[in-house]
Every structure is written in structure tokens, then in C-alpha cells.
N, C-alpha and C positions, 0 to 999 in steps of 0.2 A: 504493500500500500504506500510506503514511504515513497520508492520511484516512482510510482505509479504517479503519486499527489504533488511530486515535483516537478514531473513534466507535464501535469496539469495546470499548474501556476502560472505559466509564463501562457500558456494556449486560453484553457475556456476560462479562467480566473481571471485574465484579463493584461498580466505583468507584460505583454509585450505590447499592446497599446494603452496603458495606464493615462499616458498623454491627452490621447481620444476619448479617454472613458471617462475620467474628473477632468472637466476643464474647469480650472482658477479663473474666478472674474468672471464668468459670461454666466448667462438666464437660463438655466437652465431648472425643468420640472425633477424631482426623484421622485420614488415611489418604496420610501422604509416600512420595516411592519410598525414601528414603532417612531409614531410622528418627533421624538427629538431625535432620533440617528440621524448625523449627517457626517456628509465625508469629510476628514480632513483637509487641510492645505495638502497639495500633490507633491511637495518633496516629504512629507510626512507619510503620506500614503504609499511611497517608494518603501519607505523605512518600512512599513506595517509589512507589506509584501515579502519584499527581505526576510524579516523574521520569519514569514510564515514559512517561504523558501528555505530555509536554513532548519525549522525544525524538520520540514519534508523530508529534510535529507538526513538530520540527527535520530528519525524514525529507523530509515532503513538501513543506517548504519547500526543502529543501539546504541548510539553516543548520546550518553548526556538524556537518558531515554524517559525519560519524566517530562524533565524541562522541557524539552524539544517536542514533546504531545501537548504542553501546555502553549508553547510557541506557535504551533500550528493550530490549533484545536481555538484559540481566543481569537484571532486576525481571520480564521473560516468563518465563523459563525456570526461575528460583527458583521465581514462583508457580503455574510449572507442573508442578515435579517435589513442590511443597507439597501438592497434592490433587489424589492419583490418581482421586478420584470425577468428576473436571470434566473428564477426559482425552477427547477422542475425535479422529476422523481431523483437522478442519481446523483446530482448535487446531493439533496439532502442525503442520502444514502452516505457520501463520504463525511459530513458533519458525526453522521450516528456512528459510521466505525471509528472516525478518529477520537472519539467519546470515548467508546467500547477500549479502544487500547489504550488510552491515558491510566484505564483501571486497572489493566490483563499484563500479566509478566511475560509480553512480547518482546525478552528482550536476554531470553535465558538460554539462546542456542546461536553461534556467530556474530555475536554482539560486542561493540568495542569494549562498551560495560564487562562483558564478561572477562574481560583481560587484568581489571583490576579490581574486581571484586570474584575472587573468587567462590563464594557461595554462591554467586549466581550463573557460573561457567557451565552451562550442558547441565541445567538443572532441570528437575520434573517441574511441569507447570499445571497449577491446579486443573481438573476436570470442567469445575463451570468455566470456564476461559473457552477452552472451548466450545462448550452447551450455547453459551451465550453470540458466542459468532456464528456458531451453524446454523441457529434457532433466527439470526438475523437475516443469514442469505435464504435460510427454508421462508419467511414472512414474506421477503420479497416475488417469490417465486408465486408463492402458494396465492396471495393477496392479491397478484397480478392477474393471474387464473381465475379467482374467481371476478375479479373487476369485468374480464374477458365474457361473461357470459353474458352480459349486457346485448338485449337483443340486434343493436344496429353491429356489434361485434360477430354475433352467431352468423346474423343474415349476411353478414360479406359488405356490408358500405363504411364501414371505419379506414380500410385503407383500401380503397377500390383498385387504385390507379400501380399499386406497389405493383404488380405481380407483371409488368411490362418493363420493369427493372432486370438488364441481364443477367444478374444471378440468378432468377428462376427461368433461364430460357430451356434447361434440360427439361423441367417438367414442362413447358409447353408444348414441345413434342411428341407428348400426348396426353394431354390437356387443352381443352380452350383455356382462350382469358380466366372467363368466368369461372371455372370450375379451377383452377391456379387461382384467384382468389379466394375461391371459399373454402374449398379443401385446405391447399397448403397454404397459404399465409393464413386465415383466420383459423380454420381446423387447425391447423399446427401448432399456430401462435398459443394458442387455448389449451390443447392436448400439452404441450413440453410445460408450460407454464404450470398446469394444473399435477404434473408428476412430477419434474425434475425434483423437486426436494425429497418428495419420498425416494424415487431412486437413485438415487446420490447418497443416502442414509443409510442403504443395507447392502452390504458386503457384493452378496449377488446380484445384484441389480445394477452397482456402482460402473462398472466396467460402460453396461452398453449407455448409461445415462452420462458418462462421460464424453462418448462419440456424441451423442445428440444434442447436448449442451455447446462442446465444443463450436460444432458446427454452425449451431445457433446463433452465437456471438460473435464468431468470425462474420457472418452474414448479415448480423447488425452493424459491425465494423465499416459495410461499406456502405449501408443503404441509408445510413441515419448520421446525420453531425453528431453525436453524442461524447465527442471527447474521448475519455480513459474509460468508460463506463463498460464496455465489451472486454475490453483487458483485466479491467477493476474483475468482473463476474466473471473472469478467466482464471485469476490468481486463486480465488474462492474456491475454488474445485477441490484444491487440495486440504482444505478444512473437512472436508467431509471423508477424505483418506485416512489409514490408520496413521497415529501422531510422527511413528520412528520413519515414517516413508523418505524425508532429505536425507536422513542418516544412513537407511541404504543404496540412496544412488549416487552420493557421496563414497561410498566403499568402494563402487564399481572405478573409480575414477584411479588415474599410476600413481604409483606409492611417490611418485617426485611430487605431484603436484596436489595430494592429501596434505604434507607439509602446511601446506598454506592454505589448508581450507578448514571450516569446523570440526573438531574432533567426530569420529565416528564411533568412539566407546560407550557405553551404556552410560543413561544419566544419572545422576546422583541426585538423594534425598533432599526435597524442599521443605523447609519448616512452613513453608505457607501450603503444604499438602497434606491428606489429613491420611493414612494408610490402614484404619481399618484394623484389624486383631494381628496383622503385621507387626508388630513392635510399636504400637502407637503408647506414646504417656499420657493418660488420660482421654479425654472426652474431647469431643470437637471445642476450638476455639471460638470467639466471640468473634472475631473477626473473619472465619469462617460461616457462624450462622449470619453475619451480616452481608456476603456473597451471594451464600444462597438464598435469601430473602429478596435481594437485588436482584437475581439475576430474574427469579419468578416476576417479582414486579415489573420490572423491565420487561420479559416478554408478553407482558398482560396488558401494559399500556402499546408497546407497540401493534398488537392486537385490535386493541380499543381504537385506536386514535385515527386509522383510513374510514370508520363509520362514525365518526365525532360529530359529522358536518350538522347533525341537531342542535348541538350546540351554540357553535360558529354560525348561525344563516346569514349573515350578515356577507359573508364572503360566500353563498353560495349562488350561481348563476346559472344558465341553462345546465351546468354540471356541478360539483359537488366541491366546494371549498375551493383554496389557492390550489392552482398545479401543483404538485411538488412534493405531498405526502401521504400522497390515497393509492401510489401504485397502480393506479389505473393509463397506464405506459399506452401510448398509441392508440385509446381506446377512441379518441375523440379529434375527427380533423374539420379544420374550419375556412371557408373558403370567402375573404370580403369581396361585395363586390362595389359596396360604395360607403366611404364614410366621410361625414360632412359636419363641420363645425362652426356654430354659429355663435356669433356677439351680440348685445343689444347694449347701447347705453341707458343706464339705470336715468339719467337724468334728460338729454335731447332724445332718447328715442331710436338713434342713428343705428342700422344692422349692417354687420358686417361679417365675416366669413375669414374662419384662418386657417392652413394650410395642414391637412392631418399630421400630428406628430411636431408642431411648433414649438419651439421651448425644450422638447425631449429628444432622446436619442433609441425611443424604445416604441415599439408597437403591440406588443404585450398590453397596454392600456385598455385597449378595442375590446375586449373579450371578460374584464373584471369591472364589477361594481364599484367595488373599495377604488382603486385605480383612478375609474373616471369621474369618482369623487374627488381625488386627492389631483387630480390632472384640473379640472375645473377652478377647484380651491386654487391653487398653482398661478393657475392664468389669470384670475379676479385679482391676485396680487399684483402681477405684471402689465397687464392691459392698463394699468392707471396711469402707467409711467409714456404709455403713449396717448394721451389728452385721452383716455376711454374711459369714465367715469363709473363709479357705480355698476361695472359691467356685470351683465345677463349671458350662462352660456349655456348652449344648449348642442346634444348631441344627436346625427340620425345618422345610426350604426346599423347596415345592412352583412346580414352575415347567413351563409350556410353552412347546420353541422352533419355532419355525415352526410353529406350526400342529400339534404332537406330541402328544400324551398328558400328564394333569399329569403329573409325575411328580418322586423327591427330588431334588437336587442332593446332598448332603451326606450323610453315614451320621449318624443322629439318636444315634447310642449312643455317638457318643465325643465324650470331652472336650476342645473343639478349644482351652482353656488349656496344655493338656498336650502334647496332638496335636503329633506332627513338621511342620516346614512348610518349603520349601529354595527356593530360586530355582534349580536347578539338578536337583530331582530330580521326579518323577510326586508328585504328592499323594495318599496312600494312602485317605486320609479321604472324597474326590472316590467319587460313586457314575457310572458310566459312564450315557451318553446311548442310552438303547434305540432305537438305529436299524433293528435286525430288526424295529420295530413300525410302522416310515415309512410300509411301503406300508397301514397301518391309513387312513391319514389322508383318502382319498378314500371308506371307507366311511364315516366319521366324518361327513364330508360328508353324504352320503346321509342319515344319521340324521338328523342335525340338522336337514334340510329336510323328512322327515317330521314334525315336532313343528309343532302349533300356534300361534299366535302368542302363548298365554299358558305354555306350557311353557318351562322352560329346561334346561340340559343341565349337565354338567361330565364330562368324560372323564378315567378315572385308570389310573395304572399304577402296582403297586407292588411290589418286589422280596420274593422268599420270606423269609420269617423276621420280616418286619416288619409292621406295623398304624398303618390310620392311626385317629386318634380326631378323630374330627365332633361336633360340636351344631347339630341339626335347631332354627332356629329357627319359635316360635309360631307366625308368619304365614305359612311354608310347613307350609301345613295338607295337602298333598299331595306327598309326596316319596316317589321309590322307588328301588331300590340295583337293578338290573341286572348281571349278569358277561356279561361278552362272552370272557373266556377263564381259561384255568386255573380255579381253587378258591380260595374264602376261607370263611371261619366270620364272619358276622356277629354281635358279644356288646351286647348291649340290657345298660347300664351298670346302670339304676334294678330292669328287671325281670329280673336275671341270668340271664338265657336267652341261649345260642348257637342259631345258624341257618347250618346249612352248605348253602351254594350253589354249583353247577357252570355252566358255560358253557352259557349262556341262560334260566337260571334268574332269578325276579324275586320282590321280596317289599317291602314297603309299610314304612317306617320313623317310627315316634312323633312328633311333633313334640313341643318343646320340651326333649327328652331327649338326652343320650352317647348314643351306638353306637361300636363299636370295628370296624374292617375288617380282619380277621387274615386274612396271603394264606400258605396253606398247602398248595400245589402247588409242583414241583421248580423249576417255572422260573414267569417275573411273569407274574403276574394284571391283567387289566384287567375295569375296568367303568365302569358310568355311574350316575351321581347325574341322576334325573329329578325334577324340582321345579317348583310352582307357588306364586307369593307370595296366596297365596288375598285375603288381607289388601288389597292393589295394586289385585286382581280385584275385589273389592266394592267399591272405591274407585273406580275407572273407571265402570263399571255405573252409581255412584251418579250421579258428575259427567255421563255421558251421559243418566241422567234428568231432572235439573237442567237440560241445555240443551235437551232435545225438551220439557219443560214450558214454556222460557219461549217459545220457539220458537210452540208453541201459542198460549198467552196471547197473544201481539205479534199474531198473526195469525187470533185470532180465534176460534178453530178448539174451546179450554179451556172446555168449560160451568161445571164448578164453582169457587168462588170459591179463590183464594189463597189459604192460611192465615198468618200474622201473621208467622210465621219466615222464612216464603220472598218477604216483598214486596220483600227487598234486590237481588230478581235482577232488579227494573226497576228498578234504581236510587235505590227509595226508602227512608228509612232507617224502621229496627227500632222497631215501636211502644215506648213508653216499658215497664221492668219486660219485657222480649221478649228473652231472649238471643242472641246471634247462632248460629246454627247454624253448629258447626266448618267440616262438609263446603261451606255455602253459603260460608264466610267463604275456603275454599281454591279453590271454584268461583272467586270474583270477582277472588281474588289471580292467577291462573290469566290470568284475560281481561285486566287489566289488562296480565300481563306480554307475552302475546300482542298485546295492542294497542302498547305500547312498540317490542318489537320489530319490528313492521309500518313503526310510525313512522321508529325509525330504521336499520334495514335499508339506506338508499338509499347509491350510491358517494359521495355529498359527505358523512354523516352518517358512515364509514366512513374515510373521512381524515381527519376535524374529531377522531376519536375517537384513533386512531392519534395524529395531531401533538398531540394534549393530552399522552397516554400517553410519548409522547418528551422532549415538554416538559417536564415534572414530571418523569420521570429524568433529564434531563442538570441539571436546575434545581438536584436533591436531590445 
């Protein structure tokens, strides 16, 4: 874990853009669990980093092996209750074990410690030590599994799109898509999640649950940014192995180069170990039943604590609490497809509009309550310093989860500076997740596949009373507004005309112009946005004449002559006074880059690129 959490420090910890991360002096919004954390001055926060870099290492060395958990273990968890945007499951995960070994005599087999305290050199380490890290990776597993059985996870729309990733292209050789999403990434996801910890636990089992595991997280390794988290639940493996297992594959190693590695002799008796009718003096120690008290406790809260969200509602949203400690890993993907932020001055009236993610460096806000309370709060402070008084802000957050309907998060008409917000009670402001529309999601499907390869779609859903406001842009020279249920009044902004449409109704919408989508039926209306980027469309068209022309010419095939514009596409240059033709000059940029990446496409061109990329972060 030590290595592991060092070269995590300078990557998803941030120590290689620390610069970019706190900037000194400028406006920016944070979002702490605990409204007084704020970040230091930034050569302070070097300094904090450092430390925590240094016990990372004093970890995996066993140097200094207290200190160095406590070095690490305090500058983690500051910077981790500092910004709730960077929270998710395996962060927290390394918070909880670098806990776990601040407590555990991880430090009594190859330890620099063990060099000068000899009672602690290749000594026995109590049992709960280990009970309590197995019982930590078995939670995560187990806890994961069952978060997984979550109906949009069974049905296959939690990560639809995964299984077109080429790591599963063996199983689509016989497999569809479909059946490669549901089977193997969700059936699988589900199935290893819901076993791995029991077979990992029993002798006979541990073997094939090792191949399956392994393979697992190598497979997470490429498909997901998750940092050290695959490696992290790599090294775990061997907690669940019998204790002496480094000790004998350490033997196997030449008696030159055992010299220099940890003893491979039997270990010797811990006073912190309790041996049973073995020679023991007396009765368990105090500091022993205060172990195992801990250790029960401890696995009974982290038990408790992924279904706590009754508690907490205050943070909970179409899903259940902050990311980061319910293990519910991938269960939930969210796709925006508009979000829009709105000012009012408290005192002239004047509305104004600011730029998603203003003031912040984070997008994480979009999707929590807490957040776009604390983001709102944020900007009523700031907005004043630019003549905006008394300012009003208001958010319309369109979002689809799993595969759903766009639809709001937020009620767009109140003012969430004002707005009640509690860690403790339902957030009133919160518009609920239309799950009586779930079973839409398989027709939606169907649509979708009837469309052409040049059409596109958008599905919406939007509660009575409300309207959403669009601008059809120029290049979608073909858009049309569809209802698939209820009743809306479509209002043409420029040409003040409404247009009232019922379910299955369709009608052709302006380019370049507002439309207003008023839904005025008792209960939500949905429909679809059909669109073409006509614009894209004559751009392709063009670039595929461009290559059947040269195509000809090379081959012979072209009677009449080049004209002067187009000799660049044999690669000769523009007569002198000859402008370069736009579309020729995006053809060529085009083939070039395609020949680039041909080039370096290859697995050595691919780690040459990778170890530069690593190089240059831990350098910076």
C-alpha cells in the first residue's frame, strides 16, 4: 500500500498539478464536507503533500512506521474531507486502510524498524490484523454485489456503451453487443462481485478466484481512470493467502541474493499475541480484548454505514448519499445534456446567465444537492463584487441516469441562495427521478436504431407546469420536436406563434431561432428532439469526393485535368496567387492525422507514450 499511495500522490492526489489545483488569489468556489476547511496558502500545501509523500514511503519501507501512518493518514483525510468533488468509492477505500495500518503491526516482516528493534524483526502479528483487512476487502466486494443488483444494473443500462470497448472484443465473436453487455459486463460484474470474497476465503476455492479476480482488475486497469485502485485490489489478494506465503517464495530465491532480503526463518513470539494453552501467562490482555472489541465494531459500522443514507437525506439525490462510500462502483452513469445558470439582481431586476462551472474547477456540482447549495452560496458572495447586487440564482440541470429520459434535477424557479438545504432532512428543491418512465427505455432503444446514420436523437421528459427553452442551431438545418406522451404547446420565440401537440404528433422546428417547450398535461410529457447537422453532412459528402477524385487520378481512371486548387491532394503545392481551398486544406489535415495515428498505434509506440506521460508528471 505504501508504493502503491506514493505513486498515487503525485497522479490522482493531485502533487503534480498542485499549481492548477489551489490557485493563490483568484475566485474560486470549493466544495469541503465541513464549511470551515479551507486550503492553505500553496507553498504550505506543497509542504502538507510532502509529508504525506514521505510517510507513503516510510509505510513501505517500515521506517519510522507509526509516524509515517500518522504523516500520511492526517494530510489524506484533510484533503479528503477538503473537496467533496474528488470523493469516490477507492479514495475512500485508501483513507480506511491507511486507518487500519496506523493500528496493525505492519511493520514486523522487512521492515527498516525491524533492524533496530529487535523484538519486532520477523515477529508473529496478531490474528485480528489480519481478520480486520480481509473483512475490509471481503465488504468491499460483497457490498459492491449487492449495490449491483439494483434493477437498471441487472437489466444491462448502467454501462450500456462498455462492452464496444476492445477488451471484450473476444466475447463478441460470439456474442452480440447486447448480450456482451448483459451477460458479461453486468452478469459478470455482479456474479465476481457477489463471490470473490467468499472465494478468496477458503483454501479450495482461492486458486480459481485468484485467476478471476486477477483478471478483473487488470480489465478495470484499462477501461476506467481509477488511478492505483486495480493495483491497490491486486496487492489485497495476498491477505487472503496463508500468512508464511512471502516467506516461501523468498526461499525459492539464490542463497546470494537471500542475503539481502527478509529472513526466511520461522517467526518468533509477539507479546502482542495471545497463544492459547501454548505456554501462555495468564489470561488475555486488556489491550487484547480492546482489539477484538475494535475490530467487531469496526466491521459492524462499516456494514452499517453504505445503508446510513436515512440518516444523511440531506445529501441524498436521485441516488443515495455523496459518491464515495456506499460501494455502489459503476452502478450509476449520467449523461448532461444541458445545464444552464441563471442570475437575477435582488434589487434592479436585471437577469443574467453565467457560464456552467464559473468560479470552479469541478463539474461534480451538476449531480449533488449539498454542492449546488454550496456553489450558489459561493456565487451570491462573488456576483456582488461585479455591480450584481443582492443576487438570485437559479439552476436548470438536465440530466440522464442510466440510460432515462433527459430530464430536470433541480426545480429551475427557486432560488437555491435562499433555498432551505439540511444534512438531515429530504431537499425540497430536489425534483424526483421519473422511474414510472424506466420501462420507456427499451423503446427508446428501438427508436434510436431506426434512425439513420446521419440523424440524431435526444429524449426528454418534463414535468407539468414547466418549459424548456432551446436554440435550434444554423447547421441543424433539419430538426423536429416529436411527443411520445402527454401534451405540450410549442411557442416559436421570433415568430410568436404557439403549436399545440399531443402524443404522436410531429412538426419541423426553425433553425437558428428560441422555441419554448411548454408541457401542459396533468402529468410529464415526453418527446424527442430529431436533428440533422446538415452542415457535418455536406462536409463529409464533400471530403468523400475529394478522396474518390484522387483515388481516380492515382489510378488512372480521371479524364479531365485537375484544376489548380485541388493539385494539393497529390501532394503538390498551390500554384503561386492559388488559395488553399478550406475543405482541401481539412481533407489533408485529416490524412495526415490518420497516417500519425497508423504510425503510432503499435504496443511499443503505446508505452514509449504512456512512460513519457508519467515521466513528465512525477518530473513536474
Amino acid at each position: 500500500l505504501g508504493l502503491l499511495m506514493a505513486l498515487d500522490v503525485p497522479q490522482e492526489r493531485g502533487l503534480g498539478h498542485l499549481d492548477q489545483r489551489y490557485l493563490d488569489g483568484l475566485e474560486v468556489c470549493r466544495f469541503p464536507l465541513l464549511p470551515f476547511l479551507q486550503p492553505l496558502p500553496l507553498d504550505w500545501m506543497y509542504l502538507l503533500y510532502t509529508i504525506m509523500f514521505l510517510g507513503a514511503l516510510g509505510i513501505m519501507l517500515g521506517c519510522c512506521y507509526r509516524l509515517s501512518c500518522v504523516a500520511f493518514l492526517c494530510p489524506y483525510w484533510y484533503l479528503l474531507l477538503l473537496d467533496k468533488t474528488s470523493w469516490n468509492n477507492h479514495s475512500y477505500l485508501y483513507g480506511l486502510l491507511g486507518f487500519q495500518l496506523a493500528l496493525l503491526g505492519a511493520d514486523r516482516y522487512g521492515s527498516v524498524d525491524g533492524l533496530f528493534r529487535p523484538q519486532k524483526q520477523n515477529a508473529h502479528v496478531p490474528l485480528w490484523n489480519y481478520a480486520l483487512l480481509r473483512a475490509q476487502v471481503f465488504i468491499v466486494y460483497f457490498i459492491a454485489g449487492l449495490k449491483k443488483l439494483d434493477a437498471d444494473w441487472v437489466g444491462g443500462f448502467s454501462m450500456g456503451t462498455l462492452s464496444r470497448h476492445w477488451l471484450f472484443a473476444p466475447f463478441r465473436l460470439v456474442l452480440s453487443d447486447e448480450l456482451t453487455s448483459r451477460l458479461v459486463v453486468h452478469g459478470g460484474g455482479l456474479v465476481l462481485d457477489l463471490s470473490a470474497g467468499f472465494l478468496l476465503f477458503f483454501d479450495a476455492t482461492r486458486p480459481l478466484a485468484l485467476i478471476f479476480v486477477t483478471y478483473f482488475h487488470c480489465m478495470n486497469s484499462q477501461l476506467f481512470s481509477i488511478g492505483m485502485f486495480s493495483y491497490t485490489m491486486l496487492a489485497t489478494n495476498g491477505l487472503f493467502c496463508r500468512p508464511e506465503w512471502p516467506r516461501g517464495l523468498l526461499a525459492r530465491c539464490p542463497p546470494w541474493l537471500q542475503r539481502w532480503l527478509p529472513s526466511t526463518k520461522p517467526p518468533q513470539p509477539s507479546l502482542d499475541c495471545h497463544y492459547g494453552g501454548r505456554g501462555a501467562h495468564g489470561g488475555l490482555q486488556p489491550h487484547q480484548h480492546l482489539a477484538a472489541a475494535f475490530t467487531i465494531l469496526y466491521v459492524l459500522e462499516q456494514l452499517f454505514l453504505p445503508y446510513s443514507h436515512f440518516i444523511t437525506q440531506g445529501y441524498n439525490n436521485w441516488t443515495n448519499g455523496l459518491y464515495g462510500y456506499s460501494w455502489d462502483m459503476m452502478v450509476h452513469s449520467r449523461f448532461h445534456q444541458h445545464v444552464k445558470i441563471t442570475y437575477r439582481d435582488g434589487l434592479t431586476g436585471e437577469v443574467g446567465y453565467l457560464k456552467p462551472g464559473a468560479f470552479t474547477q469541478s463539474r461534480r456540482w451538476r449531480d449533488h444537492a449539498d454542492m449546488l447549495k454550496q456553489y450558489s452560496a459561493c456565487l451570491s458572495q462573488l456576483l456582488p463584487r461585479y455591480n450584481i447586487t443582492q443576487p438570485q440564482i437559479y439552476f436548470d440541470i438536465w440530466v440522464s441516469i442510466n440510460e432515462r429520459f433527459q430530464q430536470r434535477l433541480v426545480d429551475p424557479r427557486v432560488d437555491l441562495v435562499r433555498a432551505p438545504w439540511s444534512p438531515w432532512t429530504p431537499t425540497p428543491w430536489l425534483l424526483p427521478l421519473l422511474v414510472d418512465l424506466s420501462p420507456w427505455r427499451q423503446r427508446l432503444q428501438e427508436l434510436e436504431a431506426q434512425l439513420d446514420g446521419h440523424m440524431d436523437t435526444v429524449f426528454i421528459a418534463d414535468f407539468p407546469g414547466l418549459h424548456l427553452e432551446n436554440f435550434v442551431s444554423e447547421d441543424l438545418g433539419n430538426t423536429s420536436l416529436q411527443v411520445l406522451r402527454g401534451k405540450v404547446v410549442v411557442e416559436l420565440v421570433e415568430q410568436q406563434q404557439n403549436y399545440s401537440l399531443q402524443e404522436g404528433e410531429r412538426m419541423q422546428l426553425p433553425a437558428g431561432q428560441y422555441h419554448k417547450v411548454h408541457t401542459v398535461s396533468p402529468e410529464p410529457s415526453c418527446y424527442m428532439y430529431l436533428y440533422m447537422n446538415t452542415t457535418a453532412l455536406e462536409l463529409e459528402r464533400n471530403l468523400t469526393r475529394l478522396r474518390e477524385l484522387r483515388e481516380r487520378v492515382r489510378n488512372g481512371t480521371e479524364q479531365s485535368p485537375l484544376p489548380p486548387e485541388l493539385r494539393p491532394l497529390l501532394g503538390e503545392p498551390p500554384p503561386a496567387g492559388v488559395p488553399l481551398d478550406p475543405v482541401v486544406s481539412l481533407f489533408l489535415r485529416r490524412e495526415q492525422r490518420e497516417q500519425r495515428r497508423e504510425k503510432e498505434s503499435s504496443l511499443a509506440q503505446r508505452l514509449r507514450r504512456f512512460l513519457r506521460r508519467k515521466f513528465f508528471l512525477f518530473r513536474r
